[in-house]
C-alpha positions in Angstrom: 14.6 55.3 -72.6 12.1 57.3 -74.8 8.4 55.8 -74.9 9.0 54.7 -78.6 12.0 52.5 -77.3 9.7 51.4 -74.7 6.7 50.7 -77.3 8.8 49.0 -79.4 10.7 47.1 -76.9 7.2 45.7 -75.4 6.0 44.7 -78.9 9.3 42.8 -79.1 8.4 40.5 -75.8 4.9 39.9 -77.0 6.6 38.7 -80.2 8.5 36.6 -79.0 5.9 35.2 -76.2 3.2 34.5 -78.9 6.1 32.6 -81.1 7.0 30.5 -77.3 3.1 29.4 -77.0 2.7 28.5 -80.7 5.6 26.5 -80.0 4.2 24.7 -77.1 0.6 24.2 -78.3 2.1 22.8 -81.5 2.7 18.9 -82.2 4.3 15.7 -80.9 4.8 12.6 -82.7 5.5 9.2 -81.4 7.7 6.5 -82.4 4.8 5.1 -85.2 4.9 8.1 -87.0 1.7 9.2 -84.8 0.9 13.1 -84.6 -1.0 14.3 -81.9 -2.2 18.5 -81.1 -0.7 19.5 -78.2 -2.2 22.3 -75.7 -0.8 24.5 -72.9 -2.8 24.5 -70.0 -1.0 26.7 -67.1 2.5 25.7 -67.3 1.5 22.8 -68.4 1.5 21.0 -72.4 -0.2 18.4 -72.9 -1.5 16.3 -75.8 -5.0 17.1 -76.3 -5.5 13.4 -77.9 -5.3 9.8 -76.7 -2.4 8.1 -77.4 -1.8 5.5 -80.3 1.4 3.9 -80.3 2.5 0.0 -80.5 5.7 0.5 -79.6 7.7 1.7 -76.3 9.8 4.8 -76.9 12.9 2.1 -77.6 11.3 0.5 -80.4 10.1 -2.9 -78.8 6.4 -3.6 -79.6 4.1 -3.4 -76.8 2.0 -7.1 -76.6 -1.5 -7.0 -78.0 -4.5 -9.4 -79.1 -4.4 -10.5 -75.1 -7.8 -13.0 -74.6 -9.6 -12.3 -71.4 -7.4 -14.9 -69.5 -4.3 -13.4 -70.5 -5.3 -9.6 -70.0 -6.4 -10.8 -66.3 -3.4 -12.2 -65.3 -0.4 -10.3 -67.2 1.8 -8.2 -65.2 3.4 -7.0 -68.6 2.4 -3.9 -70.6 -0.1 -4.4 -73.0 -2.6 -2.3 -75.4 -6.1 -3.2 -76.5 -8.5 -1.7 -79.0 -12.0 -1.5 -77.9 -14.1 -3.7 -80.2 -15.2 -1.6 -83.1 -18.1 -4.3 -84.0 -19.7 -3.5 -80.6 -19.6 0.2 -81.5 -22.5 1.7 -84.5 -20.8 3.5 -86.4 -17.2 2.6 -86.5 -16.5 0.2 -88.4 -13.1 -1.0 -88.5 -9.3 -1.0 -85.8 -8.0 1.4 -87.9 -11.7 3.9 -87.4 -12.2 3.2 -83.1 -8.4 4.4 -82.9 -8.7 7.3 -84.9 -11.2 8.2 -82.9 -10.4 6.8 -79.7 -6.8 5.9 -79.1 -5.8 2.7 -77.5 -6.1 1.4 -73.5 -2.8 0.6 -72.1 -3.0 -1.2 -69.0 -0.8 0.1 -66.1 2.0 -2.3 -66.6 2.3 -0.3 -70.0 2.2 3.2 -68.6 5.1 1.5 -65.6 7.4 0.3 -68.3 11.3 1.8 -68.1 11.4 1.9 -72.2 9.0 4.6 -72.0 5.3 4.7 -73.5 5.7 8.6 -74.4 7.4 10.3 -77.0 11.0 11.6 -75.6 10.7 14.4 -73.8 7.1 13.5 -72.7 5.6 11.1 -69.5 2.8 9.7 -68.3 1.4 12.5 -66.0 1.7 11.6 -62.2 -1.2 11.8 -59.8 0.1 15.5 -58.6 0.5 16.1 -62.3 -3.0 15.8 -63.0 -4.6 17.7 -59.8 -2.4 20.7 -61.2 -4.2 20.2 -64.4 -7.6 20.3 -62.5 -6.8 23.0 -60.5 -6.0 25.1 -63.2 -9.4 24.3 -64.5 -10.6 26.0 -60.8 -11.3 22.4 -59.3 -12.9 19.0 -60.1 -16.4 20.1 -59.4 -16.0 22.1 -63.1 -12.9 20.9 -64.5 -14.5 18.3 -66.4 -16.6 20.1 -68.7 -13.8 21.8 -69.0 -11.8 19.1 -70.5 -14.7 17.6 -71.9 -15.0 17.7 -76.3 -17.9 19.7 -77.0 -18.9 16.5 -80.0 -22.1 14.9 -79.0 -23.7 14.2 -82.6 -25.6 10.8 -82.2 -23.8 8.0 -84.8 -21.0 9.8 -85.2 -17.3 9.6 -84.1 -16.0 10.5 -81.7 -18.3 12.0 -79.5 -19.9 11.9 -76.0 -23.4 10.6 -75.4 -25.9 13.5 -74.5 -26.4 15.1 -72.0 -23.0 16.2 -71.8 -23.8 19.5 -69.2 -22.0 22.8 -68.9 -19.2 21.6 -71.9 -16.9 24.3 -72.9 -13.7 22.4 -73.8 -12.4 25.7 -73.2 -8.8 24.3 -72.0 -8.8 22.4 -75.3 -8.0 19.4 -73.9 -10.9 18.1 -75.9 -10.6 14.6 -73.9 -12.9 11.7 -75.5 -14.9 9.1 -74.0 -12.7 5.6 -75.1 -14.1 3.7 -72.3 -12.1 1.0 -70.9 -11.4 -2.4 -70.4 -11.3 -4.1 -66.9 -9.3 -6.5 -65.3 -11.7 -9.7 -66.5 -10.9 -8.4 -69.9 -14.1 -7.1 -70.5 -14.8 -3.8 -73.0 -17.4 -0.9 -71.6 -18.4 2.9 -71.6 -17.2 4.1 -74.7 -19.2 7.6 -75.6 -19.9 7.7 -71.9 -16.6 7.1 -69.8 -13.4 8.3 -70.8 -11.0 7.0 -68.1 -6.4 7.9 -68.2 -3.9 6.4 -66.0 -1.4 8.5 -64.1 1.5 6.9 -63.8 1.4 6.7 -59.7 1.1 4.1 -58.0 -2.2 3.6 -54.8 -0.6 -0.2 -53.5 0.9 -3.2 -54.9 -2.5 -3.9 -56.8 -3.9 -0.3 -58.0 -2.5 2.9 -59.3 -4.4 6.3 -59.5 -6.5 7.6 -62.2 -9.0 10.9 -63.7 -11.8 9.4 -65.5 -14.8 12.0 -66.5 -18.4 11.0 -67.1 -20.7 12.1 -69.8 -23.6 12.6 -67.3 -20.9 15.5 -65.0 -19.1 18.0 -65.4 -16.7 16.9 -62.8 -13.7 15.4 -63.1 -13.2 12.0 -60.9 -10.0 10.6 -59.4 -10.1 7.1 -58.2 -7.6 4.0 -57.9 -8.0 0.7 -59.9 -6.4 -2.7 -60.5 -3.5 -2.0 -62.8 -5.1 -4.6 -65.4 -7.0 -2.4 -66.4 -6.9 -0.8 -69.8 -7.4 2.8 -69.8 -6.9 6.1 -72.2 -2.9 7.6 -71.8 -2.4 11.3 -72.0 0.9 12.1 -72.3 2.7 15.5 -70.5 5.7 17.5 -71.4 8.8 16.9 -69.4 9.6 20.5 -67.3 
């Protein structure tokens, strides 16, 4: 083969391989009508925003509007919306979930009609220590992950500091905070907490929450009442 063949044959992969990766850093929407940026991270895609939806992949309407009683002792999906009135500057639902997403509890993420577009899951606990180690461990991974936003009053962003922040995966992960298994709301701007969809025991199920302090990236177990942030992963 001459070295023009080769040239042009060469040019033809890369072609093609750039067309592949717009591809799969493109867009995913949900069964709302929700459209989310998706990123590749190793062989991984992901959607590099917090989910939105109301309804499993199946149509049926995930519960919301739980009171603190009910949040603490469902073991039914459910969503909440952190209070926006709590929050300066947001000033409506509609604004904290632009911004934010929505916290699912466990239950949600557990559910067989599927909280993820098709083709797309809740990551599993491996799932996301590939995603870290991609991101050469949890001591740096965070900052990362971490949105570079920090302007004060203004949404979304991190509270400041927010140390050694690249976002150079572009997973651009936001701080929604959560809400805990008494049903109370905390750490938006400064905690951004996601469920993987594996289960610790009967009571807990591992998650990756990132501070606004670190730049690590922290895995830890909590009751499954709790309402955290969902990313969602691209089926192999």
């Amino acid at each position: 083969m001459s070295a023009k063949r080769i040239t042009l044959a060469l040019i033809l992969i890369l072609s093609l391989s750039l067309i592949i990766n717009a591809q799969e850093t493109d867009t995913v929407t949900d069964i709302d009508g929700n459209v989310y940026q998706t990123v590749k991270i190793g062989d991984q895609v992901w959607m590099a925003e917090n989910l939105r939806t109301t309804r499993y992949h199946n149509g049926d309407a995930i519960p919301t509007n739980l009171d603190n009683t009910q949040w603490q002792n469902t073991t039914s999906g459910a969503y909440a919306i952190y209070p926006h009135g709590s929050v300066y500057g947001i000033n409506s639902d509609a604004e904290m979930v632009a911004a934010y997403g929505k916290l699912y509890n466990w239950y949600a993420v557990d559910d067989s009609r599927g909280l993820c577009p098709e083709g797309w899951h809740v990551p599993t606990d491996t799932e996301w220590t590939t995603l870290v180690n991609n991101l050469d461990g949890r001591n740096v991974a965070g900052g990362k992950m971490k949105s570079t936003l920090t302007e004060p009053n203004q949404h979304p962003r991190w509270s400041s500091p927010n140390p050694d922040v690249t976002n150079e995966s572009g997973f651009s992960a936001l701080p929604g905070g959560s809400r805990d298994s008494n049903g109370y709301y905390l750490g938006v701007g400064s905690f951004g907490y996601w469920w993987s969809s594996t289960e610790d025991v009967a009571d807990d199920a591992w998650s990756r929450f990132l501070y606004y302090y670190y730049s690590n990236v922290f895995r830890y177990y909590y009751y499954k009442q709790y309402g955290f942030s969902v990313r969602c992963l691209r089926d192999d």
